[in-house]
SEZANU-322989 format. One record per residue (C-alpha): x, y, z. Coordinates in steps of 0.001 Angstrom, whole numbers, m for minus. Last residue first. Example, Ala and Ser with C-alpha at 12.3 -4.5 7.8 and 13.67 -1.06 7.14 Angstrom:
<sites>
<X->13670&Y->m1060&Z->7140>
<X->12300&Y->m4500&Z->7800>
</sites>
This chain:
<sites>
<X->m329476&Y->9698&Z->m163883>
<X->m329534&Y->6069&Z->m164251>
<X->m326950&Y->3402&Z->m163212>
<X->m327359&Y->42&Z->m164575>
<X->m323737&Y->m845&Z->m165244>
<X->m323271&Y->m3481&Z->m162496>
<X->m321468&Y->m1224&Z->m159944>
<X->m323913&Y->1939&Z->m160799>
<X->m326880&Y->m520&Z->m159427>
<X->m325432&Y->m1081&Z->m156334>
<X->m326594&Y->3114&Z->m155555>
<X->m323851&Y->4388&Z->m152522>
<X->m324698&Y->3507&Z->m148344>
<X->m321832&Y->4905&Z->m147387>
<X->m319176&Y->3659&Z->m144773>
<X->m316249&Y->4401&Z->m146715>
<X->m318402&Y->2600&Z->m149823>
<X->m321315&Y->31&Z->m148970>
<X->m323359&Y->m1679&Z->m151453>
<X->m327206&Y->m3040&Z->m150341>
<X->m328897&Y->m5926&Z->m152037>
<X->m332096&Y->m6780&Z->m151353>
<X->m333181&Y->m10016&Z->m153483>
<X->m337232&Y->m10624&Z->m153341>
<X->m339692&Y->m13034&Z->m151491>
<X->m342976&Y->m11064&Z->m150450>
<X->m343905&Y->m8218&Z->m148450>
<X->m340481&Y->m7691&Z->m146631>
<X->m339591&Y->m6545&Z->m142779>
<X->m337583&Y->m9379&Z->m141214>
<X->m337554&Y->m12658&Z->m144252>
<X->m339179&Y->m12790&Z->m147359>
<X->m336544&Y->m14781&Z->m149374>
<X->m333809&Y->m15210&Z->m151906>
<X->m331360&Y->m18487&Z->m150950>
<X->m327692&Y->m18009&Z->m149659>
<X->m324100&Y->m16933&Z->m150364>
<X->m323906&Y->m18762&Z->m153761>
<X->m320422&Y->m18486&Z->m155543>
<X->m319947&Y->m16301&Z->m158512>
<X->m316949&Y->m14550&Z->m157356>
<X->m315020&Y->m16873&Z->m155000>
<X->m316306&Y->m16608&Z->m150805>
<X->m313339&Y->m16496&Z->m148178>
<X->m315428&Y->m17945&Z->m144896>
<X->m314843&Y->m15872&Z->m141836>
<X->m318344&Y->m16425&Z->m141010>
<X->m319920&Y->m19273&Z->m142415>
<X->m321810&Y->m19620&Z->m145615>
<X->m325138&Y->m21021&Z->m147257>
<X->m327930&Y->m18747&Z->m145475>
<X->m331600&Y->m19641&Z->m146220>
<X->m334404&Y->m17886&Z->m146267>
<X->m332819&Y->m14185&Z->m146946>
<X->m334136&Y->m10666&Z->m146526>
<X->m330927&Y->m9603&Z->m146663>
<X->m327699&Y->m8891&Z->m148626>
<X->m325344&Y->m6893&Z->m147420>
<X->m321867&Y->m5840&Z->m149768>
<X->m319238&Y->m4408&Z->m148404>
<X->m316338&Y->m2021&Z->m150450>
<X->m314349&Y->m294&Z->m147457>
<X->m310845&Y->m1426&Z->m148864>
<X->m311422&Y->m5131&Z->m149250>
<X->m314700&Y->m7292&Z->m150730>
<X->m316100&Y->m7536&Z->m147418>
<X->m319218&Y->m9905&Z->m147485>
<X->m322170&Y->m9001&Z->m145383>
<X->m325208&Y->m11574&Z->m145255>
<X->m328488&Y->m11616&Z->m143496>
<X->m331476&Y->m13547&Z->m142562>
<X->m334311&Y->m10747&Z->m141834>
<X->m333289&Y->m7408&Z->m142570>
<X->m336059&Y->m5314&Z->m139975>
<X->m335623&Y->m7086&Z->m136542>
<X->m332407&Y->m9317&Z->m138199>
<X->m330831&Y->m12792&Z->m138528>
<X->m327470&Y->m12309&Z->m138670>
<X->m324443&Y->m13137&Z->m140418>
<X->m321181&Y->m10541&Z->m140634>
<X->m317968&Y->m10372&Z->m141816>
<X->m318382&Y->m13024&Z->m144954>
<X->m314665&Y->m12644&Z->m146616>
<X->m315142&Y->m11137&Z->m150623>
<X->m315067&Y->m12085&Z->m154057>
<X->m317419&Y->m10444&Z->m156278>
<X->m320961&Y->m10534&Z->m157315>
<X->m321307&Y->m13268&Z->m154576>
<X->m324423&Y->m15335&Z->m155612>
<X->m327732&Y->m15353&Z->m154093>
<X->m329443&Y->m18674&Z->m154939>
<X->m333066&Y->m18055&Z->m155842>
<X->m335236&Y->m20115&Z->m152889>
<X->m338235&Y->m17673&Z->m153152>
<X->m338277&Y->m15936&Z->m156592>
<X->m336595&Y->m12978&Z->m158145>
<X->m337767&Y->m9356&Z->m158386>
<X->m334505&Y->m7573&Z->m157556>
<X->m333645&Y->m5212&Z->m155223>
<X->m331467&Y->m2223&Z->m154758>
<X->m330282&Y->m197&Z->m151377>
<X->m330334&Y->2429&Z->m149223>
<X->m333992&Y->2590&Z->m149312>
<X->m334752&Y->5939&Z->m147212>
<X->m335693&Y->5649&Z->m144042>
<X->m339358&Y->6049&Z->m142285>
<X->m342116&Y->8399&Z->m143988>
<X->m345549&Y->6502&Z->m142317>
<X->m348063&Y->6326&Z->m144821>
<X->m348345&Y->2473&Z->m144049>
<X->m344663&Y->2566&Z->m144633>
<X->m343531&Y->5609&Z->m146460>
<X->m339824&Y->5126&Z->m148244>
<X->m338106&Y->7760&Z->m150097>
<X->m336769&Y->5772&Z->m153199>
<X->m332915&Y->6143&Z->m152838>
<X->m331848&Y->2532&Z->m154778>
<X->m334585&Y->1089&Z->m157186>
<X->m337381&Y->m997&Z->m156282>
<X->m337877&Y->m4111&Z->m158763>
<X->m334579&Y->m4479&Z->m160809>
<X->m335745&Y->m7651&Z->m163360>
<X->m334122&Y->m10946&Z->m162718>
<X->m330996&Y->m13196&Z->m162521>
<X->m329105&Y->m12486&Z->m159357>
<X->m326358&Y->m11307&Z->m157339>
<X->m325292&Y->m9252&Z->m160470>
<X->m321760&Y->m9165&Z->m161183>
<X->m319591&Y->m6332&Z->m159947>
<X->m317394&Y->m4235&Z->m162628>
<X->m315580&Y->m3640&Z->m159646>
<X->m313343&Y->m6374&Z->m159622>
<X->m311090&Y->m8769&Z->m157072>
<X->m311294&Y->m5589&Z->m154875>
<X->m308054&Y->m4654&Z->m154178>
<X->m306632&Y->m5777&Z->m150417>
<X->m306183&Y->m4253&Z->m146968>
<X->m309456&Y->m4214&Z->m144922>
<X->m311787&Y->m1165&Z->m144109>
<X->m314000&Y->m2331&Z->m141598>
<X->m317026&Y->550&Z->m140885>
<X->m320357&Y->m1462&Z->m142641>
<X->m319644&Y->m4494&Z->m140463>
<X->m319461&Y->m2108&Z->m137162>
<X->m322598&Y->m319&Z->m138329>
<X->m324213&Y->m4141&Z->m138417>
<X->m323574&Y->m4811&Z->m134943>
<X->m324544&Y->m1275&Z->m133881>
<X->m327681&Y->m1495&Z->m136055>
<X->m328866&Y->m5269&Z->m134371>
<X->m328460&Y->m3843&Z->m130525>
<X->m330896&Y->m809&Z->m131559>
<X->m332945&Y->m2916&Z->m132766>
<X->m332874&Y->m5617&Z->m130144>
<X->m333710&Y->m2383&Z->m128084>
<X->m336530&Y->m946&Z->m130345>
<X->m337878&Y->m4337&Z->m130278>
<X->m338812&Y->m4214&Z->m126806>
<X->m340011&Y->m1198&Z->m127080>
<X->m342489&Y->m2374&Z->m129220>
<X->m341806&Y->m1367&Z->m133538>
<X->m343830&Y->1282&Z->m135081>
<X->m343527&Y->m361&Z->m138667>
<X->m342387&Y->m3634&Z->m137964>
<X->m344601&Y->m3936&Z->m135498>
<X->m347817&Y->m3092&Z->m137590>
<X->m347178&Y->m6671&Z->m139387>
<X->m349616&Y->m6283&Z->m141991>
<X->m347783&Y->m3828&Z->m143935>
<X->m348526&Y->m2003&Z->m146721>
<X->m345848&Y->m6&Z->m148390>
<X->m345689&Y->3329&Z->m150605>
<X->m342033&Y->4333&Z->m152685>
<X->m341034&Y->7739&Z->m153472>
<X->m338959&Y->9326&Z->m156023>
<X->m335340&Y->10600&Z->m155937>
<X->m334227&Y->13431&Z->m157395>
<X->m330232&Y->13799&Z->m158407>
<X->m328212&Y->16759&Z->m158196>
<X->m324563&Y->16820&Z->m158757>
<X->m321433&Y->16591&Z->m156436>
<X->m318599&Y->18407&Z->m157490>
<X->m314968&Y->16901&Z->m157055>
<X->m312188&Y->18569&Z->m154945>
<X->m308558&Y->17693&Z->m153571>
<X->m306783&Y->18479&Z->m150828>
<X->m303378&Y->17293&Z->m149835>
<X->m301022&Y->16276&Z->m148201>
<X->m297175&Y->15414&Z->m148727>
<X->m294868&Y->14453&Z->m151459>
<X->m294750&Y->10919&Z->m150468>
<X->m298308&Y->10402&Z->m150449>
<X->m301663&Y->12047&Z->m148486>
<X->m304875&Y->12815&Z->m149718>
<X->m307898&Y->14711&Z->m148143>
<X->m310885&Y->14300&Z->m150696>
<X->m312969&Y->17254&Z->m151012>
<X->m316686&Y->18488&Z->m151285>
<X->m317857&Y->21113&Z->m154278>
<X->m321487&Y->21315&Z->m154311>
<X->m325164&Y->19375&Z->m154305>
<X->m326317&Y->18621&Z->m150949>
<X->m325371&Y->15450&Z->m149222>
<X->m328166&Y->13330&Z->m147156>
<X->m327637&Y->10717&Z->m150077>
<X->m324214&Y->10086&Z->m148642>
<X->m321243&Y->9900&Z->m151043>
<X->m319025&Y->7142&Z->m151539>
<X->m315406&Y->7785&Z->m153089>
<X->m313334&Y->5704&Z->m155495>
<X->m309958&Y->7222&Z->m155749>
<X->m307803&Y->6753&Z->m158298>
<X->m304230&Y->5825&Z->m158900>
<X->m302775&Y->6647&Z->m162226>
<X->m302521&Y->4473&Z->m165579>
<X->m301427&Y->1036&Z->m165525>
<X->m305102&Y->m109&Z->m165826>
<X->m306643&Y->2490&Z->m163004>
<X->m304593&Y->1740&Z->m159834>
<X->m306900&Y->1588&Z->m156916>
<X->m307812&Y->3403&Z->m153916>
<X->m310899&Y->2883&Z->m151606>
<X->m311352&Y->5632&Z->m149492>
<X->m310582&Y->6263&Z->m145243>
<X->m312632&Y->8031&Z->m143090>
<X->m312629&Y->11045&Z->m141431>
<X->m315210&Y->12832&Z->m143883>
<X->m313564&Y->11257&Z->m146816>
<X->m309895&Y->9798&Z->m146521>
<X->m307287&Y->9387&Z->m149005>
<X->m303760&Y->6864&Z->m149137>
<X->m301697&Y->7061&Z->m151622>
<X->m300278&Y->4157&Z->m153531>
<X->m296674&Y->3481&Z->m153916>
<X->m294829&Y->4419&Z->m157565>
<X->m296960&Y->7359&Z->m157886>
<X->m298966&Y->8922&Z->m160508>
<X->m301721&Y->11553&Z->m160356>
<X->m304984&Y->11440&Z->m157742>
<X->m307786&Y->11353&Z->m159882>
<X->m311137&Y->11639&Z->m158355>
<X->m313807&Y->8882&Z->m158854>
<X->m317177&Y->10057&Z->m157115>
<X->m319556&Y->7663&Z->m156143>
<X->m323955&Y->7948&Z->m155488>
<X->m325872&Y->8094&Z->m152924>
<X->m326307&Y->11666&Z->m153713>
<X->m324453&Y->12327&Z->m157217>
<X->m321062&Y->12062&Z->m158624>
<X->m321241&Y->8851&Z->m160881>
<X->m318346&Y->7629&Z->m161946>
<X->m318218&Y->4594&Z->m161742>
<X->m317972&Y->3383&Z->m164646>
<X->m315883&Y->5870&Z->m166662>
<X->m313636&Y->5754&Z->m164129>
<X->m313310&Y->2203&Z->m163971>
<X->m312683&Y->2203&Z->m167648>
<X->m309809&Y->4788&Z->m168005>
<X->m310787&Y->8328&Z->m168238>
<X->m309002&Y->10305&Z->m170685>
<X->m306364&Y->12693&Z->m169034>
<X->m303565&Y->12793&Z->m171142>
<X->m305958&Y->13465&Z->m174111>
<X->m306424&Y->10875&Z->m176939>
<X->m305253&Y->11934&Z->m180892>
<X->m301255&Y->11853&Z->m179952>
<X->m301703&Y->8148&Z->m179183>
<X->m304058&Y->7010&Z->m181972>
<X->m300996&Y->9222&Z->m184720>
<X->m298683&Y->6861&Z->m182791>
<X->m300530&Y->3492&Z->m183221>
<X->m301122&Y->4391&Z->m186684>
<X->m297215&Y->5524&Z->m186573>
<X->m296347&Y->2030&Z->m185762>
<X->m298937&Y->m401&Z->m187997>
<X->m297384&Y->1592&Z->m190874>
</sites>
């Protein structure tokens, strides 16, 4: 009996239902990630996204995925995903949905960190290429999980994609997700990963990046105290530093930023908090 219940469950689900990951992440939009299915294989592929390479993962024993990034600059519309394996290349396509962000206000006291001196615009300018470079590795390796842990224990304060205007200045959007947390809050890995990159910042303040393999970084900023050395291999769970108000912040909060293929994507569809 126990068999052809199990049988009659089999026959009753599609070929193609999504497996967990999938149904996670999901999330086709602007900033958001796109999970497009990429058959069976007994190696895995390999896929690239606007010239750069995807993280690729095999979806509990069922087929290899792809889990793509996708910039908030990008309209709504078919894109594709260039694949290759041992049959060949290929292309294939997933639609990218609309998704309205709102808009976020700031006072600032410091008036540099809003129209910075020229001689801040070139430690700036120093400061991004270091931390572009961070964002682009793409290291063998599955992620350890992607159901990712939050970094801390607290209410989500300023959401991911809010279009920013400091002192009623429009300046970047916020490319990533904070949390309303106290000064000296310990900042904990939400997944295993290699610290790449520690700095302390023009705009960031005390920083963190932790490469969690295939293109999948997490930054987190703002920070008053850093607990780990480059190169160091961090466990899930383990504190990478303190909560602060460091570089350009109005109090002590957690900014946490999650980077796909070199895409700034929405950290809150990696812990389940994802809103349309």
């Amino acid at each position: 009996m126990r068999f052809v219940a199990a049988l009659l469950l089999c026959l009753t689900l599609p070929a193609h239902a999504e497996g967990f990951i999938s149904r996670l992440l999901n999330k086709p939009v602007p900033g958001g990630v796109a999970v497009v299915q990429l058959g069976p294989a007994s190696q895995a592929p390999t896929a690239s996204y606007q010239g750069k390479p995807v993280l690729i993962v095999h979806e509990e024993g069922r087929d290899w995925i792809a889990i793509v990034g996708i910039p908030l600059t990008t309209k709504p519309g078919r894109q594709q995903v260039q694949v290759q394996d041992a049959d060949g290349s290929r292309a294939l396509a997933f639609e990218v949905r609309s998704r309205d962000y709102k808009e976020q206000r700031i006072t600032l006291k410091d008036t540099r960190k809003v129209n910075p001196l020229p001689e801040d615009l070139k430690r700036i300018d120093r400061e991004l290429a270091e931390q572009t470079k961070a964002y682009q590795r793409f290291s063998p390796g599955t992620p350890s999980n992607l159901l990712f842990d939050k970094p801390v224990d607290g209410p989500l304060s300023s959401p991911f994609g809010l279009r920013r205007f400091f002192n009623g200045e429009e300046r970047n959007p916020h490319s990533g997700l904070d949390f309303a947390v106290g000064a000296g809050t310990p900042i904990k890995a939400p997944a295993a990963g290699k610290v790449i990159l520690i700095g302390d910042y023009f705009f960031n303040g005390r920083t963190v990046f932790l490469d969690h393999g295939q293109g999948l970084i997490s930054m987190f900023c703002h920070m008053s105290k850093v607990d780990v050395k480059l190169g160091q291999q961090v466990p899930r769970g383990v504190a990478v530093g303190q909560v602060g108000a460091t570089g350009r912040a109005t109090g002590p909060h957690m900014h946490w930023n999650v980077s796909l293929n070199d895409v700034r994507v929405d950290p809150a569809i990696f812990i389940g908090a994802f809103r349309p």
